[in-house]
N, C-alpha and C positions, 0 to 999 in steps of 0.2 A: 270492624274490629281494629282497623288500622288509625281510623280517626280517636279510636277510643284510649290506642296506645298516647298517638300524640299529644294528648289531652292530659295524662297521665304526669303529674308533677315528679321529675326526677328525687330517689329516694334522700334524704338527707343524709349524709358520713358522719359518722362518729367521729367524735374529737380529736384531733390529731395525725387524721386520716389521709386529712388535704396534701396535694403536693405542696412543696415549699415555696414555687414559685406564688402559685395561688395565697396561701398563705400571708405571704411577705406583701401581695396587693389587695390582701381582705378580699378577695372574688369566691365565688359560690365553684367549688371543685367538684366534679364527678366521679373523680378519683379510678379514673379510666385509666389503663398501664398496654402499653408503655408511655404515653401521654393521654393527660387528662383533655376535653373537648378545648377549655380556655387555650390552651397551648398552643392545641392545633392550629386553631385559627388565628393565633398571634405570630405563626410560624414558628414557636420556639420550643419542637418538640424535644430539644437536646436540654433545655430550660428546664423540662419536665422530672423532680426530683424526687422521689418519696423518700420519709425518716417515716418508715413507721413501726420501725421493732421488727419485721420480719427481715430483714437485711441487715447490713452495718450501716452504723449513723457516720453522718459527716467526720463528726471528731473522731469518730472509730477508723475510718479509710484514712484521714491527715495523720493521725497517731502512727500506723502502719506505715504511712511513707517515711513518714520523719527517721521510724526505726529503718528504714529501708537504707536513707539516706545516712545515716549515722555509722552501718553497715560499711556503705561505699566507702567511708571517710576513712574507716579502718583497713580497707582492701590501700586508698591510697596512702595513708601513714607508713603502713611496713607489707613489702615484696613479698616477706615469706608467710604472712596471713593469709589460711585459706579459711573463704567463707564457709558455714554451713550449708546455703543455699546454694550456692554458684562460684563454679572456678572457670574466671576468662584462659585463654587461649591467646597468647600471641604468634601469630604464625612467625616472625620475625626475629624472634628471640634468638635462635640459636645461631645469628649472622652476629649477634653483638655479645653472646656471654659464650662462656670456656664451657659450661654446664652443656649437657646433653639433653636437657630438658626442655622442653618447647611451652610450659605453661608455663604465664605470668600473673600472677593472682595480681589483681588491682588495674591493670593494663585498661584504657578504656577502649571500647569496641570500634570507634571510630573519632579521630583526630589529628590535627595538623600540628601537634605538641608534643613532643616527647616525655612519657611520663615515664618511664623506665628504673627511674632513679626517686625514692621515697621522698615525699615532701616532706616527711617528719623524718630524721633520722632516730632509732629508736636508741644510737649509743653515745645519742648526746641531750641528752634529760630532752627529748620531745622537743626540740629547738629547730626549725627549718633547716634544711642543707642543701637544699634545691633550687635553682632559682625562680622568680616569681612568674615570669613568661620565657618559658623555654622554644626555643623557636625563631623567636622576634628581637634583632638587633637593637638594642639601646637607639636610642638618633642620638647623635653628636653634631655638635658640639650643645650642651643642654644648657638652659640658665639654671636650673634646679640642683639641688643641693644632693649628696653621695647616699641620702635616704632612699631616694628613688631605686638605683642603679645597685648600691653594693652592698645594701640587706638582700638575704635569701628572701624571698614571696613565693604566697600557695601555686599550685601550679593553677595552669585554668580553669581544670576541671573540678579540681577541691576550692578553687574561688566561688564555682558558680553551685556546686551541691554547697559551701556553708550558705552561701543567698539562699536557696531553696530553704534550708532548715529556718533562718531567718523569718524569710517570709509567711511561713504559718503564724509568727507572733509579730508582724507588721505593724497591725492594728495595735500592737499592744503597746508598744515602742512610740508611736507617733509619726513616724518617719514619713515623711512625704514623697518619697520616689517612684518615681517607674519602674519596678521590678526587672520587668522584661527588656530594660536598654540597660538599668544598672549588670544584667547578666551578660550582657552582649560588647558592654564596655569590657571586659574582661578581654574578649579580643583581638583591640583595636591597640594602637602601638600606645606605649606608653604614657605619653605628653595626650592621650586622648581620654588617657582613663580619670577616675575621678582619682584626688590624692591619696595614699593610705592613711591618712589620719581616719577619711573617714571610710572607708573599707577594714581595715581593723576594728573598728567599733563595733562593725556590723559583726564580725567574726566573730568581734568579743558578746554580744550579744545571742550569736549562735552556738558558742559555747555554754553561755551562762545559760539560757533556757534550756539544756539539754540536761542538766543536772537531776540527776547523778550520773548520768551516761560516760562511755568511755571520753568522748569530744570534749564534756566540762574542765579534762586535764590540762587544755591547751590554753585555758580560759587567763590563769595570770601571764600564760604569752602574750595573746594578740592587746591584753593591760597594757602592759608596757612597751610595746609598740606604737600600740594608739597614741599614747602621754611621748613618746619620744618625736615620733611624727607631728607632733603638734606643733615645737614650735619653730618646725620648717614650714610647715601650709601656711603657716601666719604672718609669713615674709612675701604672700604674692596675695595681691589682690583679687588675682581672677579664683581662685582655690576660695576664696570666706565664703561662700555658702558653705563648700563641705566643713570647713572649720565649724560654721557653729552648727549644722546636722551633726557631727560627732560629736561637738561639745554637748549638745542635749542629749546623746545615746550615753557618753560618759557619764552625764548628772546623774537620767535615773538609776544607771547603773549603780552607782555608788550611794546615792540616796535608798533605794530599796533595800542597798548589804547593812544599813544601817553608819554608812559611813557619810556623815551629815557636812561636815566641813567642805571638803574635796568635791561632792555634789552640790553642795550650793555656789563653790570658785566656781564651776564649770556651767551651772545655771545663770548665773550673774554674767558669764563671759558672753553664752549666747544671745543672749538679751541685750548687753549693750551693743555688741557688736551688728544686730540687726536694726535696733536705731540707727546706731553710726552708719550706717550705709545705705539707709533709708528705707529698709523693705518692710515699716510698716505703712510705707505710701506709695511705694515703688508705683502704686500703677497708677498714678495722678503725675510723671513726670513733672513735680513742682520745681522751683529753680529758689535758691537761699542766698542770699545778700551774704558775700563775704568781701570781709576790708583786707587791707595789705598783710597785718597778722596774722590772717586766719589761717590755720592749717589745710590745706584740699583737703575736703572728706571724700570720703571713700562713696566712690561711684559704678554702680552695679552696669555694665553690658548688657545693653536690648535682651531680651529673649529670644530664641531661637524659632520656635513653633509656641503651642496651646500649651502643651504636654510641660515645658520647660516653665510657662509662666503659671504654670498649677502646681508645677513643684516649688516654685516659690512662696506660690502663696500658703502653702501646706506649711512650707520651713516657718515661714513667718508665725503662724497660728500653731506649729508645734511648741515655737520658744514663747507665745504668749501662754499658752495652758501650763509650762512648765514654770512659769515664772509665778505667775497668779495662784496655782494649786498649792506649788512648793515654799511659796511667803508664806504661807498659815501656816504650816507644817512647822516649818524651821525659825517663826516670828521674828520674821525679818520684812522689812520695807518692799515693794516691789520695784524690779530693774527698770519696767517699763511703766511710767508713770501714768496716772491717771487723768491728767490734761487734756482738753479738745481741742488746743489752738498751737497753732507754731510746730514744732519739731513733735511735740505729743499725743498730736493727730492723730487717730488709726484709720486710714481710709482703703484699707483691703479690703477686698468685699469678704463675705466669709466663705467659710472652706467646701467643697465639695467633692464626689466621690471622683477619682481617678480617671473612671471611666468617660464620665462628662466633659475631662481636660483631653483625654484621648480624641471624642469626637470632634474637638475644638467649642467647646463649650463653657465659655466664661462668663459667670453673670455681672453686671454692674461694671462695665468699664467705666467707671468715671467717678470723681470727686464723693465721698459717701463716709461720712463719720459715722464707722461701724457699731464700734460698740455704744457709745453717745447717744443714738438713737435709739440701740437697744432698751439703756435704763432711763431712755427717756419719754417710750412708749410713743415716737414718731410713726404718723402716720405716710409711709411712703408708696410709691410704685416700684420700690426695688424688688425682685425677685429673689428666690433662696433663701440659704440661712437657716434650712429643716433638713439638711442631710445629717445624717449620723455625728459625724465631728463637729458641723456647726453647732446640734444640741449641744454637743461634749465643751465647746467652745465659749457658750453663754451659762451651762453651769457653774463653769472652772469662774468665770468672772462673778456670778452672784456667791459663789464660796468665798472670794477673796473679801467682795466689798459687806459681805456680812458682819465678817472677820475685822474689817477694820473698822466698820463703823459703830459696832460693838464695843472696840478698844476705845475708840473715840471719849467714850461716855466717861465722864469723872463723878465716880459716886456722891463724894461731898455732896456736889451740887444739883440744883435742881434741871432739871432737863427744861431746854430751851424751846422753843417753840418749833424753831429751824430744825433741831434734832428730831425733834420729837414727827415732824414731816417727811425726814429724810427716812426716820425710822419705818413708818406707815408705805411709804413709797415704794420701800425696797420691800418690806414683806409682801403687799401685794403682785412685784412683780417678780416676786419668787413661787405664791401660791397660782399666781398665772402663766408661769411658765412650767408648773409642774402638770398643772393641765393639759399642756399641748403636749405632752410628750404619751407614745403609749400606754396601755395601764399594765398595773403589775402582771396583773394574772394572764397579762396573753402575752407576758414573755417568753415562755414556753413555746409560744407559736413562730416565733420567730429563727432565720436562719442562725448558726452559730456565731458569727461573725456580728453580726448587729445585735443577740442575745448582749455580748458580751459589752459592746459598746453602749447598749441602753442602764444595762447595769453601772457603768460608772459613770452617766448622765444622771439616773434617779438618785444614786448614791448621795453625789455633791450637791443636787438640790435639796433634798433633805437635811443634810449636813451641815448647809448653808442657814437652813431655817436653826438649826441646833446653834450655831456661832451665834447669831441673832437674838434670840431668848435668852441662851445659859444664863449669860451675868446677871440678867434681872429675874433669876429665876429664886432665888432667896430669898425675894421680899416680894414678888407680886404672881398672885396667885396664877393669873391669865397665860403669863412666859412661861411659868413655871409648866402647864398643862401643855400649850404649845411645844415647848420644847419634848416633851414625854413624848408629846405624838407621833413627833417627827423620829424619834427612835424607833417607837413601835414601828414606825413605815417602813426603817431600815432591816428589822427584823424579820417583816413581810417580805421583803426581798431577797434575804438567801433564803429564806424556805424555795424559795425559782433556780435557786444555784446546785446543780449538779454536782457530783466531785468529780466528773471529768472537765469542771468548768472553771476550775480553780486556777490550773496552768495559764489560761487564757487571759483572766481578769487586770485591772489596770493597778500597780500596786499604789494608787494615791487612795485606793479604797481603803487599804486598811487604818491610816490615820484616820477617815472618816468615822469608821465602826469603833476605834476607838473613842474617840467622841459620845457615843449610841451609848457605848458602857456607861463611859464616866454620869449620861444620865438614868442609867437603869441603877445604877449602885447607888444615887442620890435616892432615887426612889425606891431604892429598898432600905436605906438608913431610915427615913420618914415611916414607914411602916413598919418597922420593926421597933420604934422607939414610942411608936404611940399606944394609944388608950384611948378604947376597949382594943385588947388583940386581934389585929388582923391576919389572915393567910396572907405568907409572902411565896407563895409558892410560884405561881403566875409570874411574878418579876424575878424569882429565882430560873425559873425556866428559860425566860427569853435573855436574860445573860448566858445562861449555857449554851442558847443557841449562837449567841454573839463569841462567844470563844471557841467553841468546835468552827465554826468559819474562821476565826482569827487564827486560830494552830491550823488549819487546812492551807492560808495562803502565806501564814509563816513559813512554811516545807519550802513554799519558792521564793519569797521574800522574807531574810532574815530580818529586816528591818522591825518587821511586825513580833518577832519573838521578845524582844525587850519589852511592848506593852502588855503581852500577853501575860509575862512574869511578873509585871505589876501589878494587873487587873489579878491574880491570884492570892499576889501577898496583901490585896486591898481586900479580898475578896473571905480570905484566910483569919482576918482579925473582926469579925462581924458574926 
């Protein structure tokens, strides 16, 4: 009886049954709780996650903290807000106020900071009146400029709940930090922390995605902080990384509100100032020939640990996808040029997960023309280059060079032999690289986090093929079909998106889907215009489905509501 059990092939799970962990490694789950068998034996019974509708999903428990945290924010804003949920207790209170009352709503339960005194004053338009490390004496004599010292700043504990809020849309930001030393830098004395240019950004950041929450009110504050602080951080050397991680938190910020000018100053800035300083080769310590005139360029300080030169290479590969995504957007040149020799070198290796730089794990220490290799189909022994961002990282570049080698073409004339290769070249190593990437329909299967991040990988590959065809899509039949398809594909993909997924998404996607229209409405002029009558109904469809997602992540990016109003009034005259 017992040989007969073991013989007995465990039953299959229904779809979507798996834990997450299984899932995320394509392994055969049992779906055993509180861990599945895989887990057990991998030791990672804490690993062990089920989403499967009889509890709350991931996004459901982040959505709950975030409110949680949005909560505290208000507890520390104003003294005399009490929570619905919960009234702290200061046993302390009645040694330092006249009041007889021994509760302090907002107090935190354990701290070496004084928070007594509301970091927001509520009767001075929401403006800080507290200062920013309560506790901890200035160092003097400082070389740093009176931004530091004699702006009010959040206190610790509302520095490190907006990081918390933050960091649920990390991914979405780009941001390459440590969360857990960025929290911890809060601290540490002053001259240790990172500058506020780029701490405000983050704030302003966790204001902006909090929208319409009470927090969003604070959001044209820590604006203009941010832009004030800037152009103190710009006077010290050792501060340019955080200058241009903020400058790139500034871009999209301003870029997604649909304010295009201001986010491309701020896109442009972080980009040349990451040449200027060398961190797209930083890790090949190259030496450059400079004569009497030359000005010293600006020279980056060893790294510290793993952790510190991952956060580099993150920063580096954040201002490269912001520069390459946002030059089609806004049809402008790219900051960081397209060169393989000399100063235009990319020799970063590509980007990898956090985690990896924590254990000290760096792929490719040495000399390696990243991208160059990429669209040049080299066969190497370098490893990586398939974690999440790096896909997100070799899309954003086939988006750009789609885009421009499209532009390239002069109708007049006839396509050149060279073009006509470079053309061939690049589509195949866009339908090749759409391959390696997961497929649509097991998006679903994946954890939220990476859902979110494949979604604006497939996006720009597809999008990338739409740059590519469009223009020749008016006179040859083949681009024309091409191009179609590649929208349909983008269509197959929000049918995967959620409407809890919306918040989460990258807003470079919605120029993409704009795109997606403008070839659905091509193709519904052609059949609407021809003989014998055909049903448009099918291509009327999949544009409704392309503008219910376009108004879903307009609600968080205003930027997207301008096309939507025109895809209507285009849509209106038809």
């Amino acid at each position: 009886m017992a040989s007969n059990q073991s013989t007995t092939p465990p039953p299959t799970l229904q779809r979507g049954k798996a834990c997450l962990r299984c899932r995320k490694r394509k392994m055969r789950c049992d779906g055993s709780k509180p861990a599945c068998q895989q887990c057990v034996r991998a030791k990672q019974h804490d690993a062990c996650q089920y989403d499967d509708g009889k509890g709350k999903t991931r996004t459901q428990l982040l959505r709950e903290h975030i409110e949680r945290l949005e909560q505290r924010i208000r507890e520390l804003e104003d003294p005399e807000y009490t929570s619905p949920s919960v009234t702290l207790h200061d046993p302390h209170r009645h040694g330092r106020s006249e009041s007889s009352s021994s509760s302090l709503t907002g107090s935190p339960a354990s701290t070496g900071f004084s928070l007594s005194v509301s970091s927001f004053s509520p009767s001075a338009n929401n403006s800080p009146q507290s200062s920013w490390i309560q506790g901890i004496p200035s160092p003097s004599p400082t070389p740093f400029t009176d931004i530091y010292h004699e702006e009010p700043q959040p206190t610790i504990e509302l520095a490190q709940t907006l990081v918390d809020v933050f960091f649920s849309h990390s991914r979405q930001s780009l941001l390459g930090l440590h969360m857990g030393r960025l929290r911890e830098s809060f601290t540490r004395p002053v001259m240790e922390q990172h500058h506020p240019v780029l701490t405000n950004a983050i704030f302003l950041w966790a204001c902006y995605i909090s929208r319409p929450g009470p927090l969003s009110t604070h959001e044209s504050h820590y604006l203009s902080r941010a832009l004030d602080s800037l152009s103190d951080a710009i006077q010290y050397q050792n501060r340019l990384l955080d200058v241009i991680q903020a400058s790139c938190l500034l871009s999209v910020y301003f870029l997604s509100n649909g304010r295009s000018l201001e986010g491309s100053y701020h896109a442009n800035a972080a980009a040349s100032l990451a040449i200027q300083c060398g961190l797209h080769g930083a890790m090949t310590n190259r030496s450059s020939f400079e004569t009497t005139a030359s000005i010293s360029p600006f020279k980056l300080d060893p790294p510290k640990d793993a952790i510190e030169q991952g956060e580099r290479i993150l920063t580096f590969w954040h201002v490269f996808v912001l520069d390459r995504c946002w030059s089609v957007v806004l049809h402008k040149p790219v900051t960081i040029p397209h060169g393989s020799d000399g100063y235009a070198s990319i020799t970063m290796p590509w980007p990898q997960d956090m985690e990896e730089y924590v254990a000290g794990q760096i792929d490719d220490l040495h000399s390696f023309h990243t991208v160059r290799s990429f669209f040049e189909h080299q066969v190497t022994n370098v490893r990586g280059g398939f974690s999440p961002l790096a896909l997100r990282v070799k899309a954003s570049a086939l988006f750009e060079r789609a885009h421009h080698l499209a532009s390239t073409w002069d109708q007049p004339l006839v396509m050149s032999s060279a073009f006509t290769d470079d053309f061939q070249t690049l589509e195949h190593t866009i339908a090749r690289f759409i391959q390696t990437l997961i497929p649509v329909h097991q998006l679903d299967a994946t954890v939220p986090d990476e859902k979110h991040a494949y979604i604006a990988t497939h996006t720009l590959a597809h999008a990338a093929m739409i740059n590519l065809y469009y223009p020749f899509g008016a006179e040859d039949p083949v681009s024309y079909e091409k191009c179609l398809r590649a929208a349909r594909c983008l269509v197959s993909i929000i049918k995967h998106i959620a409407d809890t997924d919306y918040e989460y998404l990258d807003p470079i996607i919605g120029p993409c889907w704009t795109c997606a229209v403008d070839t659905l409405i091509r193709e519904l002029n052609v059949i609407e215009s021809s003989w014998p009558l055909v049903s448009s109904s099918d291509v009327r469809s999949e544009i409704g489905t392309m503008l219910y997602a376009m108004n879903n992540l307009s609600a968080r990016f205003p930027l997207l509501g301008y096309s939507v109003a025109k895809v209507q009034k285009r849509l209106s005259g038809l």
